[in-house]
C-alpha positions, 0 to 999 in steps of 0.5 A: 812326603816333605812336611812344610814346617812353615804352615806349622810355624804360621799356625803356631805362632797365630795361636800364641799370638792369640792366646796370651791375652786370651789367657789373660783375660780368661784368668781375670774372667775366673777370679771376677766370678768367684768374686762375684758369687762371694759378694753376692753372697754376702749381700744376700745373707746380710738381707737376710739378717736384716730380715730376721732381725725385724721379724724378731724384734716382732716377736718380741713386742707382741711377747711385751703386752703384758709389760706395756699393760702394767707401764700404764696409768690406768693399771697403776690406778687399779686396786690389787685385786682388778690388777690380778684379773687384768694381768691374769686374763692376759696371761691366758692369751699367751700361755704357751709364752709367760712362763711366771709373772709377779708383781713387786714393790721395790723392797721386794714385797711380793703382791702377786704372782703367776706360773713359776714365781708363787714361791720365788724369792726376790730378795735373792734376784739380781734383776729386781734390785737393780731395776730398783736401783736404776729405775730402768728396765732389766733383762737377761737370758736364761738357759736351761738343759730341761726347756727352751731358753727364756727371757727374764725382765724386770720392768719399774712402774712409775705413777705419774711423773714420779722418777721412782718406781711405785711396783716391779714387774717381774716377767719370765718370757719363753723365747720358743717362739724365736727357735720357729723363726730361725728354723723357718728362715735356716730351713734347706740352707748350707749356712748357719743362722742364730741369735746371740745375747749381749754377751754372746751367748747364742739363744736359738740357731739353726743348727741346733748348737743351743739345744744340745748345749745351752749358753754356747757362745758364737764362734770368734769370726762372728765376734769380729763382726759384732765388735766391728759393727759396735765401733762404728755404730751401724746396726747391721755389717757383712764381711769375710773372715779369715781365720785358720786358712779358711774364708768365712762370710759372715753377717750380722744384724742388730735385733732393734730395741735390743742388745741382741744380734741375729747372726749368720756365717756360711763357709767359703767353700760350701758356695756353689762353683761357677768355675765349671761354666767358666771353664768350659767357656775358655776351653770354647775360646780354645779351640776356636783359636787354634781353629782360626789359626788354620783358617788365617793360613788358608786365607794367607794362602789365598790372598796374600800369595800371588797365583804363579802365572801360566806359561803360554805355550803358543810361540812368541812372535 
C-alpha cells in the first residue's frame, strides 16, 4: 500500500501554521489569569483591611467613654466624690474592658482610683509625666504572658480654655475585644490577618502568633508596605513582595485616629490555580486544530482538485 506522504505534508503543515500563534496567544492567555487572580486578590484583601480598620477604629471609640466623660466640662465641675460615682457607674457598664482607671493632678497626686491602679505608683509611669509635659494624649500598648494585651492611656483635663491640664486620666483598656474582630473576619482564610502598633508590634492576629508570644513584631514585607504607605501619606496600600524567591501580597490599612495598622499577607502560592481550566481549554483548542487539519485536506480534496473527466466510450465521428 504506497502511503501518500503528501496528505501528511498538508496536514502538518496546516496544523503549525495554525498552531504557532495559537500557542502564543494560549501563553499569554495562561499569564493574564495568574494575573488576574493576583489582582484580584490584592484588591480583595485590601477591602478587607479597610474593612477591618473601620470596625476597629469602632471598637476602640466605644472603649473611650470614659475618657470623653472626664474631657468634659460638667465632670471638670463635679466635686471629687460625684466624679468617683460618675466614673464608677460607667466602669460598671464596660467590666470586662477597663482593667484599672485613676484620676491624677499633673504632680502625680492620686485622687482616686479603680481595678489594678489602688496601689499603682504614678511617679514611676512614663505616660502620665509625659501627658503632663505636653498637654497631649499618651498611649501605648501593653503585653503581658498572663492576659490579652491592653491599652494604656493618659488623657490631660483642661478647665475651660486653660492650656494646662487641671487632672490626668489614667486609663488601662483591655483590647480582647479586637482578638473577636480579627478571629471573626480571619476566620476559614489562608491568609494572615493582624494588627500591629506604631512600633510594629502585632497586638492580635489571626494566627494566634501574638498569644503564644506576646510583643512579636511584623514580618519585614509588612513593613515595607507600612513605610511605603507612610512616605506617601495614603491611609491604606496593597502590593506584592518579594522576598527570598517567594511572592508575597500584602495589605495594610491604617486604623483611623490612630498610629495602628491593620495588616494582612497571603502567600502567592497558597491562591487557588486557575491554570488547570486554563489548560484544558488550550488542550480543546488542540485537538480541534489537528482536527480542521484534516477536514481543510478533505476540502482541499473536494474543491480545489478538478474531477478527472470520463472518457467517453462511444466512437467519435
Amino acid at each position: 500500500m504506497k502511503i501518500n506522504s503528501n496528505k501528511y505534508k498538508f496536514i502538518a503543515l496546516v496544523t503549525v501554521l495554525f498552531l504557532i500563534p495559537f500557542l502564543i496567544m494560549s501563553n499569554h492567555f495562561l499569564n493574564s489569569t495568574k494575573e488576574m487572580v493576583r489582582k484580584n486578590t490584592l484588591e480583595r484583601i485590601n477591602l478587607r483591611t479597610i474593612a477591618v480598620s473601620k470596625v476597629v477604629s469602632g471598637v476602640l471609640n466605644s472603649n473611650y467613654e470614659i475618657f470623653r466623660v472626664v474631657g468634659s466640662q460638667r465632670f471638670i465641675k463635679l466635686s471629687n466624690s460625684e466624679r468617683k460615682k460618675l466614673l464608677k457607674k460607667e466602669i460598671e457598664k464596660h467590666k470586662e474592658v477597663y482593667r484599672g482607671f485613676a484620676l491624677f493632678t499633673p504632680e502625680c497626686k492620686k485622687i482616686f482610683s479603680f481595678g489594678e491602679f489602688d496601689d499603682y505608683d504614678c511617679s514611676k509611669d512614663g505616660l502620665l509625666k509625659k501627658a503632663a509635659a505636653l498637654s497631649m494624649s499618651v498611649g501605648a500598648v501593653q503585653y503581658s504572658e498572663e492576659e490579652p494585651s491592653s491599652l494604656a492611656m493618659a488623657e490631660p483635663v483642661f478647665l475651660g480654655k486653660s492650656k494646662k491640664p487641671r487632672l490626668i486620666a489614667f486609663g488601662k483598656i483591655s483590647l480582647a475585644p479586637l482578638n473577636n474582630v480579627i478571629q471573626s473576619f480571619g476566620k476559614k482564610s489562608r491568609s494572615e490577618l493582624g494588627i500591629a502598633d506604631a512600633g510594629g508590634q502585632i497586638i492580635s492576629d489571626s494566627t494566634g502568633k501574638a498569644i503564644i508570644k506576646p510583643g512579636i513584631r511584623i514580618s519585614n514585607e509588612i513593613i515595607k508596605v507600612i513605610n511605603f504607605s507612610l512616605r506617601r501619606e495614603v491611609k491604606n496600600s496593597s502590593s506584592q513582595i518579594i522576598l527570598n524567591n517567594k511572592k508575597i501580597l500584602v495589605s495594610v490599612s491604617n486604623v483611623p485616629g490612630t498610629k495602628w495598622w491593620v495588616y494582612e499577607k497571603i502567600n502567592s502560592s497558597t491562591l487557588l490555580d486557575y491554570s488547570f481550566w486554563a489548560k484544558r481549554i488550550i488542550y480543546t483548542g488542540i485537538f480541534l486544530i489537528i482536527l480542521f487539519a484534516f477536514i481543510s485536506y478533505k476540502l482541499a480534496q473536494i474543491w480545489l482538485i478538478p474531477k478527472k473527466l470520463q472518457v467517453s466510450s462511444k466512437p467519435k465521428i
